[in-house]
N, C-alpha and C positions, 0 to 999 in steps of 0.2 A: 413533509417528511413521512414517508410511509411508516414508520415504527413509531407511535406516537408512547411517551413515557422515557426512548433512549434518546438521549442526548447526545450529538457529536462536538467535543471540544476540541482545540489544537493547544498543546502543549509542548516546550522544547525540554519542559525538569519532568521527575518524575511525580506528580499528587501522593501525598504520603498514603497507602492504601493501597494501592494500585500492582497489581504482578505484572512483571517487565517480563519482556523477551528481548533479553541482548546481545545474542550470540552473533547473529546477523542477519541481513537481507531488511526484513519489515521490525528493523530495530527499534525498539520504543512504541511498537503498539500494542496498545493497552484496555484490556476487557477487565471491570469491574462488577465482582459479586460474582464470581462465575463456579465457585463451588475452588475444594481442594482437590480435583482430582484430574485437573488438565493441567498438561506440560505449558502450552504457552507460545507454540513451535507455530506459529500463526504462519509465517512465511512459507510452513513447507506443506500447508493444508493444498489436497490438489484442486483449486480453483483455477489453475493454469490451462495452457493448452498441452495437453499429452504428449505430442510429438515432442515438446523442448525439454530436454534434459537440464535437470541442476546442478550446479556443483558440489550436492547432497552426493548424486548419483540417481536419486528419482524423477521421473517426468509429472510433468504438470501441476509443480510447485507452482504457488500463490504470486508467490516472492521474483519470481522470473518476470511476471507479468506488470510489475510496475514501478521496475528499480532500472538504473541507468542500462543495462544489459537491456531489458525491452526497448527502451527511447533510444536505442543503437539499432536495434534492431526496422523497428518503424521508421527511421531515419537514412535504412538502407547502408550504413556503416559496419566495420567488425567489432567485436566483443573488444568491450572496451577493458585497457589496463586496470582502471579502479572506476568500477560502476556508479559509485557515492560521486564520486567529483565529477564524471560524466553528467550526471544526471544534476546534479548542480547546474553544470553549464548550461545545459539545453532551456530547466526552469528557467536562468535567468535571460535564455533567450526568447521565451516563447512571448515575451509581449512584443517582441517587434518582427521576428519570424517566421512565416506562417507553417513551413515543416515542424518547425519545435513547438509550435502550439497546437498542432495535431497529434506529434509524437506524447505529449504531455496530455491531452485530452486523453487520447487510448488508456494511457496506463492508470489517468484520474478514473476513467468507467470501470478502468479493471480492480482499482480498490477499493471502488466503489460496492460491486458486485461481490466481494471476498467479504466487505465490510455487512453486506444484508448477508451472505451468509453465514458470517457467525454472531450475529445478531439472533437472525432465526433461530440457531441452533443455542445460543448460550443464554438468550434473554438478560442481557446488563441490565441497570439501569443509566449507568454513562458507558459511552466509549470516550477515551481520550486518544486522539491519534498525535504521533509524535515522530521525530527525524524527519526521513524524505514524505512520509504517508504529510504533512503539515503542509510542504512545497507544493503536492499535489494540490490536494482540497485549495488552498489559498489561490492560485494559479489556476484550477480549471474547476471550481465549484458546480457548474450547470453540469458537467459533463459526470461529476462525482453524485451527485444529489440525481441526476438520470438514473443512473446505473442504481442508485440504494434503492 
């Protein structure tokens, strides 16, 4: 692990302590000790690709990059109805499909990559990741652990 001192946990509750971001996209990921003066809006940090638009209205949201909407995307499909349950499917196909375990690797590097940079920038001492960011990590660990 290149950031020796932060911890990466997977959690589905919230660790009593802990500032949530629940609005949506990177629901339940969670930076501790990070001071009082950041919002929490992790998902709409631009670590995306610029070109994709959000449904914020800004390009190169975090959040584009590794929720069911990317794994549609990688997968050569259209914008799915509801991204959450999309991207469900795909995790629980990626051990037997080799598209969905690619689709699912891309967006494990891309949380990966978001994950070292607000590491860098926030210095925790834990991160807990939580909702779809837990699918990821469990499901494509090497490809998450590259990317940090």
């Amino acid at each position: 692990m290149p950031y020796p001192g932060c911890n990466i946990l997977q959690e589905n509750r919230v660790p009593e302590g802990l500032a949530q971001d629940s609005r949506q996209g990177l629901r339940r990921a969670f930076f501790q000790n990070y001071g009082p003066f950041i919002a929490g809006e992790f998902g709409h940090v631009p670590f995306g690709d610029s070109r994709l638009r959000c449904p914020c209205g800004a390009r190169g949201c975090w959040d584009v990059q590794v929720d069911g909407r990317a794994m549609a995307r990688h997968l050569g499909d259209g914008e799915p109805a509801n991204a959450r349950t999309y991207a469900r499917g795909v995790l629980g196909r990626a051990g037997t499909e080799r598209a969905a375990r690619r689709a699912v690797d891309a967006c494990a590097a891309a949380l990966g990559i978001g994950a070292a940079g607000l590491v860098n920038a926030l210095d925790p001492d834990v991160v807990t990741l939580g909702g779809l960011a837990v699918g990821l990590h469990q499901t494509s660990p090497r490809s998450f652990r590259e990317a940090y």
